[in-house]
Structure formats: C-alpha cells, structure tokens
C-alpha positions in Angstrom: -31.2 9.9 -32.0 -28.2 12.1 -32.4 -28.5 12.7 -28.3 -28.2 9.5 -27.3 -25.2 8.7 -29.5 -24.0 11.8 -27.9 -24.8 10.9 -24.2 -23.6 7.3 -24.8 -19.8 8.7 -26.5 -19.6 11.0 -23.4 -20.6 8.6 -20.9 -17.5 6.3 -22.6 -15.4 9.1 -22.6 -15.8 9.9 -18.6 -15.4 6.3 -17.8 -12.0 5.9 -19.8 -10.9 9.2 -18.3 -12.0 7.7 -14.5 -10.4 4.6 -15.4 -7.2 6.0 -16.3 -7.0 8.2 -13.0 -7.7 5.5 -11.0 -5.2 3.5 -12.4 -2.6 5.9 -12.4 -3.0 7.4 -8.5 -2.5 3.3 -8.1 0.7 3.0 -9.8 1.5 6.3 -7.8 0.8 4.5 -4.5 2.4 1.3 -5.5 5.8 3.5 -6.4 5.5 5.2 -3.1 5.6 2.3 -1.2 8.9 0.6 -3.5 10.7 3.8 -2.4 9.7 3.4 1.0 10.8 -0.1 1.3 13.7 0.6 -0.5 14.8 3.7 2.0 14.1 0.7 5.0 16.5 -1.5 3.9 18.7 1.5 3.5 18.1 2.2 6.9 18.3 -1.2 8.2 22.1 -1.8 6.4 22.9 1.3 8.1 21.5 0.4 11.5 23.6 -3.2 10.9 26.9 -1.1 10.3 26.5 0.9 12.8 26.3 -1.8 15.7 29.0 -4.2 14.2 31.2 -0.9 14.7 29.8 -0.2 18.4 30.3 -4.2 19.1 34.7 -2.9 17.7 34.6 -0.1 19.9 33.4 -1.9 22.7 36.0 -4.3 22.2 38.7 -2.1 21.6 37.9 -0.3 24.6 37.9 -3.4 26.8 41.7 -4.5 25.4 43.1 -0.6 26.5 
C-alpha cells in the first residue's frame, strides 16, 4: 500500500515538474519572438529614415 501511494506522489510530482518546463521553454519562445519583432520594426523605422534622406540627397543634388 505504502508503494503505490509512493509511485502515485512521484508520478504527480514528474508531471508537475514536466508541466512546468514545458510551460516555461513556451513563454521563453514566445519572448524570443516579441524581441524579434520588436528589433523588425526597429529595423524597418530605420530602413524608412534612411530612404526619406536618400530621396533629400537626391534632390539636393539635382538643384546644384
């Protein structure tokens, strides 16, 4: 009797400790990607600046 109480507490125990490494490698992998996505629109504003100032240049070059 005292074995399968044992058995059953450990078999809890592994599935809360599974459960909770699951769970965490997602939250890992779901802050990953907000980083990512956040560096792409960093990118992207920077890409944007960088041809409105190409488009001034170009212009500035064509009035001299």
């Amino acid at each position: 009797m005292n074995t399968a109480l044992v058995i059953i507490g450990l078999s809890m125990l592994i599935f809360l400790v599974v459960f909770y490494l699951k769970r965490a490698k997602e939250k890992r992998k779901a802050t990953k990607v907000q980083e990512q996505l956040k560096e792409s629109r960093h990118v992207t504003e920077k890409e944007k600046i960088r041809v409105y100032l190409d488009k001034i240049n170009e212009e500035t070059r064509k009035k001299h």
